[in-house]
C-alpha positions in Angstrom: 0.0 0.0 0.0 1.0 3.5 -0.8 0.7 6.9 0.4 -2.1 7.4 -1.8 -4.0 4.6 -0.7 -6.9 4.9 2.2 -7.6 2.2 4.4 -11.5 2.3 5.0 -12.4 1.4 8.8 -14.9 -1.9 8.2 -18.5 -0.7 9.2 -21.4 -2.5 9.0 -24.4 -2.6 6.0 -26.3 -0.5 8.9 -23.3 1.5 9.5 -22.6 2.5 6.1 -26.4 3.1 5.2 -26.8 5.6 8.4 -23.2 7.4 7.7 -24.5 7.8 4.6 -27.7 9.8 5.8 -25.4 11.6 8.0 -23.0 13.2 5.8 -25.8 14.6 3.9 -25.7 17.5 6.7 -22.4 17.6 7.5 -19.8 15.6 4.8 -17.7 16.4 2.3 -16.6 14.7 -0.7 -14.1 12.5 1.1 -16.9 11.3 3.5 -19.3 10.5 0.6 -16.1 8.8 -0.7 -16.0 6.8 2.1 -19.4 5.4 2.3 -20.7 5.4 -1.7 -19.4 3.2 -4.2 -18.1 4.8 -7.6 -21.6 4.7 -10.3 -23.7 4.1 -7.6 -27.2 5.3 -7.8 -29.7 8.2 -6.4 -32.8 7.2 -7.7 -34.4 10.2 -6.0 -32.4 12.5 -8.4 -35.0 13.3 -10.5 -35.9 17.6 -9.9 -32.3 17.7 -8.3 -29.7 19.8 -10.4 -27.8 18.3 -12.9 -24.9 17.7 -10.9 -26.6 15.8 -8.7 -27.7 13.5 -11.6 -24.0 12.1 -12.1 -24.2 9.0 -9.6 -21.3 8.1 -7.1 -19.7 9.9 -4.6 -19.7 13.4 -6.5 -23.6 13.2 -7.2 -24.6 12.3 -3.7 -22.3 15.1 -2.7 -24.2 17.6 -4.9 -27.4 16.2 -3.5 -26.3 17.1 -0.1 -24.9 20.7 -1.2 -28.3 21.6 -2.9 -30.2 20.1 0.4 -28.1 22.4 2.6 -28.5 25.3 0.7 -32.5 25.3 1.0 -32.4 23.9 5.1 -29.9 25.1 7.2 -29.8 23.2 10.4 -30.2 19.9 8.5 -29.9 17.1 10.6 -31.5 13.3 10.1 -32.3 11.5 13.5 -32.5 8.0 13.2 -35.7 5.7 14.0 -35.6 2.3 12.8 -32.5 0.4 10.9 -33.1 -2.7 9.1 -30.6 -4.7 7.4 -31.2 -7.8 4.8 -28.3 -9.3 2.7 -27.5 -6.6 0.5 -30.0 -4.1 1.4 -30.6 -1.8 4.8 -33.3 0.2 5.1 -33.3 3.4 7.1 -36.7 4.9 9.2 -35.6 8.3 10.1 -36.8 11.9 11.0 -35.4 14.9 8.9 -35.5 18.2 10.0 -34.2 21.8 9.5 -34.8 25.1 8.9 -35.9 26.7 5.1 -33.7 29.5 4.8 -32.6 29.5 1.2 -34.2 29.0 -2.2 -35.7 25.3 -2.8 -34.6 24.7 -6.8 -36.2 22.1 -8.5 -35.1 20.6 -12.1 -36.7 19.4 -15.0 -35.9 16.6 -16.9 -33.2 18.6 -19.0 -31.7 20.4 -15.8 -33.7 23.5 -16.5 -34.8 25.4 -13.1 -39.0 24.2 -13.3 -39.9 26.1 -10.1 -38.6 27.4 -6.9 -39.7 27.4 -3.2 -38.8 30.9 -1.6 -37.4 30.5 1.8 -39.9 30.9 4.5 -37.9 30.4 7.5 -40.3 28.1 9.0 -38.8 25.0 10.5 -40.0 21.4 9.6 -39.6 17.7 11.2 -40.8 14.9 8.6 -40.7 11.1 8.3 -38.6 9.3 5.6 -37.6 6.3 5.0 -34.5 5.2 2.9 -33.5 2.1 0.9 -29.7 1.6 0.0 -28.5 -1.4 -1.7 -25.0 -2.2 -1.1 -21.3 -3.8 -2.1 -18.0 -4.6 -0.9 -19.3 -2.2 2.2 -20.5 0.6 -0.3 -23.7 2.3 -0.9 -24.5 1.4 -4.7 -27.9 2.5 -5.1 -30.2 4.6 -3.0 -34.1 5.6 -3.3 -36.6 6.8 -0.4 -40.1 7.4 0.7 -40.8 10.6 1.9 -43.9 13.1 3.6 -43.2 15.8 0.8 -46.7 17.4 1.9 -46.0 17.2 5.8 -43.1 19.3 4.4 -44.8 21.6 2.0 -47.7 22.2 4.8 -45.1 22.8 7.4 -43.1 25.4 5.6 -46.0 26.6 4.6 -45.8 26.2 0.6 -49.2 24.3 0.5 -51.8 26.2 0.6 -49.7 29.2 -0.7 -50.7 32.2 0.3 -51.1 34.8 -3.1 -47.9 36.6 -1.2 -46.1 33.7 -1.7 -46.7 32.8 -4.9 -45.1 35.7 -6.1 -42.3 35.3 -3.9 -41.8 31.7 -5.6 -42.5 33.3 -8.8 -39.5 35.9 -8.2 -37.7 33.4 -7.2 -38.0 31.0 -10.2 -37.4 33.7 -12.4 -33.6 34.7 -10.7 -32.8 30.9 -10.6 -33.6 30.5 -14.4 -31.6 33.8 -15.1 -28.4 32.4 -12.9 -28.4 29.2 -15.2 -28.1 31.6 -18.6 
């Protein structure tokens, strides 16, 4: 072994799966690195920016960069952790606090619409699947209360205030991607 290499402390599937929900507040690449396999993938991807649409390390990365720049205060406590073969699956409680933009993507990585911040704090359920090999995360997809969320932070109902605000707000994200 040389300088370059990295010696990985063993941790379990259930290990690996939580760490993995845990650097999404905190990590940085190197932690993704450490717990996501190159290729794998986010199949929750799908509004995310484009750069969060790459797979591996570097896309679950971006996914926690665009999380943490709509919630500050993210944080993930864990419920339930269940663990079969090659697959763990993670009961936990997100929370945080919507202080920036929330910038979702279409298909072709075009801003569709944004969520202006409202600075209300939220607490919702999600649970999280992860596949794994060789003690890596290869693939990833969840279940989530998106309208727990949106009624906490008070996006649903929207107020005619803050429609605009979104509306404001769509139109400087579309004009940043130009």
């Amino acid at each position: 072994m040389d300088a370059h290499d990295t010696v990985r402390p063993s941790l379990s599937a259930s290990e690996t799966a939580v760490r993995s929900i845990d650097v999404m507040a905190v990590g940085d690449l190197a932690d993704f690195e450490a717990v996501v396999a190159p290729g794998a993938v986010n199949r929750e991807d799908a509004v995310e920016p484009p750069a969060c649409r790459v797979g591996g390390p570097e896309g679950f990365h971006a996914t926690a960069l665009w999380l943490r720049a709509a919630y500050s205060d993210l944080r993930h406590e864990m419920d339930h952790v269940v663990a079969e073969r090659d697959l763990v699956v993670v009961h936990a409680t997100m929370s945080g606090c919507h202080t920036g933009d929330f910038v979702l993507h279409g298909p072709d990585g075009t801003v569709d619409r944004v969520w202006a911040p409202t600075g209300r704090t939220f607490a919702v359920a999600q649970t999280h699947w992860f596949r794994l090999a060789d003690g890596l995360v290869t693939e990833h997809w969840a279940v989530r209360d998106d309208l727990g969320q949106s009624l906490q932070l008070g996006w649903v109902p929207p107020t005619p205030r803050y429609l605009v605000r979104c509306a404001l707000a769509t139109r400087r994200a579309r004009r940043a991607l130009r």
